[in-house]
Every structure is written in C-alpha cells, then in structure tokens.
C-alpha positions, -999 to +999 in steps of 0.1 A: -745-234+092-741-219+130-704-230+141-704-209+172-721-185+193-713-163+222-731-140+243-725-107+222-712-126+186-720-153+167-692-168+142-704-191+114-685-204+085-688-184+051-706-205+025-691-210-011-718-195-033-723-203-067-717-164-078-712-136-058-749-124-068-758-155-052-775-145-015-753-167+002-724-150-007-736-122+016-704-136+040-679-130+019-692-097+009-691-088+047-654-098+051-642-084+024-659-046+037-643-060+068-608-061+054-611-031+032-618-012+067-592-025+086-567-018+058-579+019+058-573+022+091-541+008+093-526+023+060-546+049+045-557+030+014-570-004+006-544-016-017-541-049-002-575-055+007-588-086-001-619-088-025-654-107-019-642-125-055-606-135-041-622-148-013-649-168-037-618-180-058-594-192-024-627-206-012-630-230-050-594-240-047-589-266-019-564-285-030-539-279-017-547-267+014-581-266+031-594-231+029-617-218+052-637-181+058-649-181+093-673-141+097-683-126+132-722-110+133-745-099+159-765-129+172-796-129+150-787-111+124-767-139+100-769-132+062-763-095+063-732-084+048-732-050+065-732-069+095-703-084+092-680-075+129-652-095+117-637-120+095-607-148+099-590-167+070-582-204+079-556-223+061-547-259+066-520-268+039-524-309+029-491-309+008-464-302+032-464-281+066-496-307+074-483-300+109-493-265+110-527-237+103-521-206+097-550-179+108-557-142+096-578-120+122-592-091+112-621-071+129-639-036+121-626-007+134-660-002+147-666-034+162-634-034+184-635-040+220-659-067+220-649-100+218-650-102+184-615-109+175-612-133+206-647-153+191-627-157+161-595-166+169-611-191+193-629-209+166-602-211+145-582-228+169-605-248+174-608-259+135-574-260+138-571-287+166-600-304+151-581-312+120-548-323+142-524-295+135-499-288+163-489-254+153-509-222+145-494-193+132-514-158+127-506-119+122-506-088+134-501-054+111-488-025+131-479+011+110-444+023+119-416+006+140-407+017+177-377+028+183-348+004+195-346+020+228-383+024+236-394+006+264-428-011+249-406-024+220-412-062+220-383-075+197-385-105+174-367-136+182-339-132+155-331-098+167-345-078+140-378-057+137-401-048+167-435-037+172-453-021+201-462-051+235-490-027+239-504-026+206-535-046+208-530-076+184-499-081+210-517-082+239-549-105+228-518-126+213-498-126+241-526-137+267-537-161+246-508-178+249-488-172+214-449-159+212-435-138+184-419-158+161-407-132+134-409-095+122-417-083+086-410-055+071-440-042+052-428-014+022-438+000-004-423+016-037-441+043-056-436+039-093-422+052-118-387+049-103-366+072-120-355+055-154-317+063-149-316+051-114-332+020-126-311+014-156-283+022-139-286-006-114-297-030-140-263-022-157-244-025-130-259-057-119-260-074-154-222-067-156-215-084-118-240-113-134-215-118-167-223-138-198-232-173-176-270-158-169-297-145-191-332-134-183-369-151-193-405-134-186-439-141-189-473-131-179-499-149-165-492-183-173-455-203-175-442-215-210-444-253-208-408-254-213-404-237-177-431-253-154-413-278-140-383-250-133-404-230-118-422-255-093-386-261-081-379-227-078-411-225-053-401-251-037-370-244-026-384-205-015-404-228+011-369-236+027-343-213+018-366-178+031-356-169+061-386-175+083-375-165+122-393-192+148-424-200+127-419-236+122-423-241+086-412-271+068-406-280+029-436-275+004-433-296-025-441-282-054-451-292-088-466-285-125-500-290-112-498-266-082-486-238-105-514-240-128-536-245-100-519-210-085-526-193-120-561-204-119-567-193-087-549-154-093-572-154-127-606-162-110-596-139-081-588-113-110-554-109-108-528-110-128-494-116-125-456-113-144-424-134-136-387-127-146-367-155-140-328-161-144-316-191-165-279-202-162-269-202-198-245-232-193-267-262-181-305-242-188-315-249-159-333-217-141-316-203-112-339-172-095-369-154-101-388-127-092-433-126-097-457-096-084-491-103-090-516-070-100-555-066-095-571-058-128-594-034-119-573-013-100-544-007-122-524+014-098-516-015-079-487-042-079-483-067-050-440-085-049-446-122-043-416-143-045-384-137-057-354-160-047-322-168-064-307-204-060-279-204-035-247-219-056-255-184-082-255-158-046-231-131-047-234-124-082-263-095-083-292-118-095-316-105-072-310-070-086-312-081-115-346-095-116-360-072-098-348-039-115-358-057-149-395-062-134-401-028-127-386-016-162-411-042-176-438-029-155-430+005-167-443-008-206-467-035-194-489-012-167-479+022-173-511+028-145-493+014-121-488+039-088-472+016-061-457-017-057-461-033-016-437-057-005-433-077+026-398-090+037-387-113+068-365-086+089-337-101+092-330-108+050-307-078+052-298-086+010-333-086-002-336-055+018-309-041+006-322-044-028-356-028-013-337-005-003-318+005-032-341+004-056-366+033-038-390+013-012-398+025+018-410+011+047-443+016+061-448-010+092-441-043+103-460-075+100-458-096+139-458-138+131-473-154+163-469-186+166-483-213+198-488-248+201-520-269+198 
C-alpha cells in the first residue's frame, strides 16, 4: 500500500509475503540488492549484507519489537525489485527502550543525490512519531578513521572514534537535525589465527581465570538447563555496554525471547555458537561470548555479544571466551575466512582483546541520535 510519495520517489512499506517466490516479495528482494550494493561500495565485499530471506524472517517476528521495511522506487514503477533506489529498516522495540526507534538508511550507489535517502528517513520518522517514540537513533558506515588532527574530524561525544563532518551520511544527519551520539569501531579478523598465538592466549588467560570458572558451548539452540542464564546474561549486556549518548535503557530479557531469537537466526538461515563461562562455585553463568554465521556462505562469521558479569572483571574471562570461540570455530567451520566485529569506541578492554587476538579495523560506525 502507497505510504508516501514525492516528486522524484515514492516510499511504500514492504509487504510480508508468504515465500519469497511470492510476487509480493519483490520489496524485499529490491532491498536486499540494495544493501548488498551499498556494502560493496563501502567495504569491498558483501559479507554483512542483509538477505531478501533475513529480511522475510525479521519481518515474521514482531514480537518483540515492531519490525518494519520501508523501499524507495521511481513513481510508477512499484513491484519491481530492480527498481528498488533505497531501502530503511524500522524498529520499534515493545519490551523495553518503548521510548525510542531505531532507523537503518541505505540507498544505491546509483541512486544517490536524489532525495532518496532524505524520502526515507522522512517517513521513518514519521512512523516513528506515529507510534509515540521520543528518540530515534540511526547509522552511518564510513571506511577508515580521520586522523585526530584533521580538520573535518567530527569527534564522538565520549571522546573516542571520529568520522569525516563532510562525509555525506553526516551532513544529511546533521541538517536534519540529529547529533552524534557514539563511534564504533567496525573490524574484522581473518581466520585461521595462527594456532600457537591462539593457544597461547587461551593459556595464559585460563591460568589468570584459575580453578573458580569453567567453560560451556552450544550451537544453535541453549540447553534447557542454561536458558534462563542466558536471558540474564542478555539482559544485563542491554545495560552494562557502553553505549556513548544513545539513550538506551534496560531490555528484559527472558526464555521466550531467546527461542524466539533462535527462531528468527534459523529462518533467516543463520546459524550461531555460544561459549559461556560458569562460576564453578554457585553455577551460576558469568559471561559469554555468540557469533552468528550465514549457512550458505561459509566463509563468513558475524561477533554478537560477548559480556562478562562485572563482580568476575579483571580475571581474563573475556579472553577467554573469545580465544576458545575461534579454536572451536577452527573444528566447527573449517570454511570460515573472516570474522566482523563492531565495538563501541570507547570499550578500550574488549578492544584490547580485538586487538590481541589479530582484528583489524576497517571503519567506523556514526550513532545519530535526535528527538521526536
């Protein structure tokens, strides 16, 4: 159904087709060429494009949040994937943070400079009002990092990461009225990692760790036994990552919303593996680490979350989990080429460990934030 029209672009919602043979999933099709554009553009491959079925499977799962697809065409020309100028990804959580939306813009590299991005971060707004959120956040990708020195290097509020004022996400965000709220650094890791390095910080870190900890896995879907662990472990990564000025609040989690969350990965076609950290005297679990991994591209490995409990900081945990993860990936997808990683700026330990462990960065992700 037409949402919105402008002179040069119309923006509709994507519809939610039964199959993605279906002819209405034409929309999602488009976006999904969209994003696979943009990310060649910006990065050289499409690892972290998003996929015409992951959009179909955020689309089923509402929730927990309201999830929306909003695609930019050429007045007249609606159910035509290859003319798809643009595409934005709306999400209004319901369970916590029902204060805020958060907005992803992305336009072709060959439909730039025409409104397009503005038509859709417009309408999105607009949904987002609608719906009474306050705060929007959205984000920019820009490759590299200016220097500290340079001029045109707008800084992030907590001081650390910077991306170019003139770049052009900046200035559309900028005059439109939103501030930079934080800086991520975007990295990647090529794998294998060497197997004595890796040992040799898992080691090292096992020993700092002592007897008090031992390590879990699993793939795909959490033991029984650790579901309700692991909701709390999510939970609390909603409030203890750092997360500069966005104004994000507590999301409760819970048994439901994981196996909802492995639902979702599995009909988007993902996979994904967890280690996780239990403190041997009480049982309770303490960190974790999860990537997640399309299955038809093998050479692929996206890090989600890892966090480790603040009463068990200081004692290597983080290495821990996350050298074990790769030696597991090393026997569980042997394909496996590169690992991408994003990282608020200003988390000097879990950069550290980046760091460490072989990943290098590649760009930085801009969080805009403005008020409704």
């Amino acid at each position: 159904m037409l949402d919105h029209a402008a002179a040069t672009t119309t923006v509709l919602t994507a519809p939610t087709p039964t199959a993605l043979d279906d002819p209405d999933a034409w929309a999602l099709h488009g976006a999904a060429a969209v994003s696979r554009a943009v990310k060649l553009e910006h990065w050289g491959d499409a690892d972290t494009a998003v996929t015409a079925q992951a959009l179909l499977a955020r689309q089923r799962e509402q929730r927990y949040a309201t999830r929306v697809c909003l695609v930019a065409t050429d007045p007249g020309r609606e159910g035509d994937a290859d003319n798809v100028l643009g595409k934005a990804l709306l999400t209004l959580p319901s369970q916590g943070n029902d204060h805020a939306a958060v907005l992803d813009v992305s336009v072709h590299p060959a439909a730039r400079r025409r409104g397009v991005g503005s038509a859709l971060l417009a309408r999105g707004e607009a949904l987002a009002a609608e719906a009474g959120r306050t705060t929007l956040v959205a984000a920019s990708e820009h490759a590299g990092e200016p220097d500290p020195g340079d001029p045109l290097a707008l800084v992030a509020p907590t001081g650390s990461g910077r991306i170019r004022s003139d770049a052009a996400a900046a200035v559309v965000a900028r005059r439109r009225g939103y501030a930079l709220a934080q800086a991520e650094r975007y990295s990647t890791l090529d794998l294998p990692v060497d197997r004595d390095l890796l040992e040799a910080l898992r080691r090292d870190a096992a020993a700092r760790a002592g007897g008090a900890y031992r390590l879990v896995s699993w793939a795909d879907a959490a033991p029984a036994r650790w579901l309700d662990a692991f909701a709390e472990l999510e939970t609390r990564m909603t409030t203890d990552a750092p997360v500069g000025e966005v104004d994000a609040r507590e999301e409760v989690w819970d048994a439901a919303r994981v196996r909802a969350r492995e639902r979702q990965l599995a009909a988007a076609g993902f996979g994904y593996r967890a280690v996780a950290v239990q403190h041997v005297p009480d049982g309770a679990l303490v960190g974790l680490t999860m990537v997640e991994y399309p299955r038809d591209r093998p050479e692929v490995v996206e890090q989600n979350d890892t966090i480790v409990l603040r009463a068990h900081r200081g004692r290597r945990l983080g290495m821990l989990l996350k050298a074990t993860m790769l030696a597991d990936l090393a026997v569980e997808r042997p394909a496996a080429r590169r690992v991408h990683t994003w990282n608020a700026e200003e988390n000097a330990p879990m950069l550290a460990i980046n760091v460490a462990l072989g990943f290098r960065p590649r760009g930085v992700v801009g969080l805009w934030q403005t008020s409704l």
